[in-house]
C-alpha positions, 0 to 999 in steps of 0.5 A: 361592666364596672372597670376598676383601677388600683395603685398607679393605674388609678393614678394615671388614669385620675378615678378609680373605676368606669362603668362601660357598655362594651362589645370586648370579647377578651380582655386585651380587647377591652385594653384597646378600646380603653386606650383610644378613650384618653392619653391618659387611658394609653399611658395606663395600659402602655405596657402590659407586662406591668399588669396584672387583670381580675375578672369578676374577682379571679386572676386571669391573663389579658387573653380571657373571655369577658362573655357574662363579665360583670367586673374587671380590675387591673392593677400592678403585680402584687408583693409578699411580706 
């Protein structure tokens, strides 16, 4: 599964996407097994209210199932203009 990152979770995490071998059932499961990969995975993920998840290119909540998940993106609320 490809993982990518956007804005300032790329920041702190210092590359913009992993690819991972994973047994997550949800999203929120793939958030904790990141956050015991580095201090830096911990920090990106240290507050998910100021996240926002894509599976396979859909907005979704962290809640949702990854069966058959090709990609995930996590990336900060977004602004209109």
């Amino acid at each position: 599964m490809d993982v990518l990152y956007f804005a300032w979770v790329r920041e702190r995490i210092g590359h913009p996407k992993d690819k991972l071998e994973t047994g997550a059932a949800t999203v929120r499961d793939l958030v904790e097994e990141l956050r015991g990969l580095e201090e830096r995975y911990e920090a990106a993920f240290a507050d998910l209210d100021a996240l926002r998840v894509a599976v396979d290119q859909e907005l979704t909540d962290f809640d949702a199932p990854l069966a058959g998940a090709r990609e995930v993106a996590f990336f900060p609320p977004m602004t209109g203009g």
